[in-house]
C-alpha positions as CSV (number, residue, x, y, z in Angstrom):
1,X,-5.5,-5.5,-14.8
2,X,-7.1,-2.3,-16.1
3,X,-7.8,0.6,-14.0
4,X,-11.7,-0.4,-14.1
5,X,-11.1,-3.9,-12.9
6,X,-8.8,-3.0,-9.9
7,X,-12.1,-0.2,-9.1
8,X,-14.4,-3.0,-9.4
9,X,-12.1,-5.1,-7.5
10,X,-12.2,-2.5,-4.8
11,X,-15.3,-2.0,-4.6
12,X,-15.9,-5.6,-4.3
13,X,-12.9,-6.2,-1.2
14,X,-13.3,-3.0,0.5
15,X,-16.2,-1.0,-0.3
16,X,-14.7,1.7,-2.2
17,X,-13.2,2.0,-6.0
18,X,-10.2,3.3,-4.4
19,X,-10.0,5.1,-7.7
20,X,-7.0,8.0,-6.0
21,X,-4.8,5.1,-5.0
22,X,-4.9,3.0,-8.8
23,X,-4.3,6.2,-10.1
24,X,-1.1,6.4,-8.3
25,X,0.1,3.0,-8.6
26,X,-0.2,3.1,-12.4
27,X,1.0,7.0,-12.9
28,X,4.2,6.1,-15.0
29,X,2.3,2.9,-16.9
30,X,1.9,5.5,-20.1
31,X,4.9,6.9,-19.8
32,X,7.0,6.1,-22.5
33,X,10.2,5.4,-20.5
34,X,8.7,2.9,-18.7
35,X,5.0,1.4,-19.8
36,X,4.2,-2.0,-18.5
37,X,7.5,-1.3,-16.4
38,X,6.5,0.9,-14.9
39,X,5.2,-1.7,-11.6
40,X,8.7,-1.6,-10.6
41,X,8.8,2.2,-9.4
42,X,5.6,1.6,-6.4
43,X,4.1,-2.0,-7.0
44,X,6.3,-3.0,-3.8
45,X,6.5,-3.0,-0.2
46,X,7.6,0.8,-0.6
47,X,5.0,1.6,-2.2
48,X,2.4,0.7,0.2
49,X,4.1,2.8,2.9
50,X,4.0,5.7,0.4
51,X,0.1,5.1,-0.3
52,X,-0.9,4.6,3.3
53,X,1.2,8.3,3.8
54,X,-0.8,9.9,1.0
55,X,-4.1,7.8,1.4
56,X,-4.3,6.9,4.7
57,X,-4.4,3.4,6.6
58,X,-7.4,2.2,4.9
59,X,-5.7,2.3,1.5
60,X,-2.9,-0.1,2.2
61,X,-5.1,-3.1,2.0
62,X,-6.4,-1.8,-1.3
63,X,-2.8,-1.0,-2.5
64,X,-1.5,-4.4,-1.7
65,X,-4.8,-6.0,-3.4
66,X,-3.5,-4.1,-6.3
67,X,0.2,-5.1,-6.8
68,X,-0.8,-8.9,-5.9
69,X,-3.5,-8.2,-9.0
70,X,-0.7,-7.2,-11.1
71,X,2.6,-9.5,-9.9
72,X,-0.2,-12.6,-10.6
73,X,-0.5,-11.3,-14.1
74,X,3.5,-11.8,-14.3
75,X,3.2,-15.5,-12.5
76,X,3.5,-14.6,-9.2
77,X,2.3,-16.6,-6.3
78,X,1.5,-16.7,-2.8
79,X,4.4,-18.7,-2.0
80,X,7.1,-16.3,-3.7
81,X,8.9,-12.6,-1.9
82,X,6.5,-10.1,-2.3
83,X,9.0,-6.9,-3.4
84,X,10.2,-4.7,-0.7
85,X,11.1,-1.9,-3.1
86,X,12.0,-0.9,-6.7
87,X,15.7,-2.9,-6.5
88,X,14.0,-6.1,-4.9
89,X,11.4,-6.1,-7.6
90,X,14.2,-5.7,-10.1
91,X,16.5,-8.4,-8.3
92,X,13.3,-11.3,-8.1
93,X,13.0,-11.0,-11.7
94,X,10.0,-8.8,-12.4
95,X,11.6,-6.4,-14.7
């Protein structure tokens, strides 16, 4: 999803664009050492705790909303191991 649609999503779940915590999520996605890999670094369990520590409770919802967003883009589903951290999300196969 682009950064719009996971505002508008937001906005549509929770209230807010949550615009701070897409930004964050997605910080390394230009970067060219890691682009559309760059999911792997915070679209994880981990990376909800660090959101809720820079965002506050309320954003974990919105951060979770996000990854699922993304990992259904690769062909995740509700019935697979959501990623604890950048190694699990390696080890399941989303790299």
């Amino acid at each position: 999803m682009t950064f719009k649609e996971h505002c508008a999503e937001s906005t549509k779940l929770f209230g807010l664009a949550y615009e701070e915590v897409h930004r964050w999520l997605d910080e390394f996605m230009n970067s060219q050492e890691y682009g559309m890999r760059h999911r792997k670094k915070r679209h994880h369990e981990a990376g909800i705790r660090q959101v809720i520590t820079l965002f506050g409770e309320l954003s974990g919802p919105v951060a979770r909303q996000h990854i699922i967003s993304d990992l259904k883009q690769e062909g995740w589903t509700e019935q697979d191991p959501f990623p604890k951290d950048e190694d699990d999300f390696v080890k399941i196969g989303f790299f």
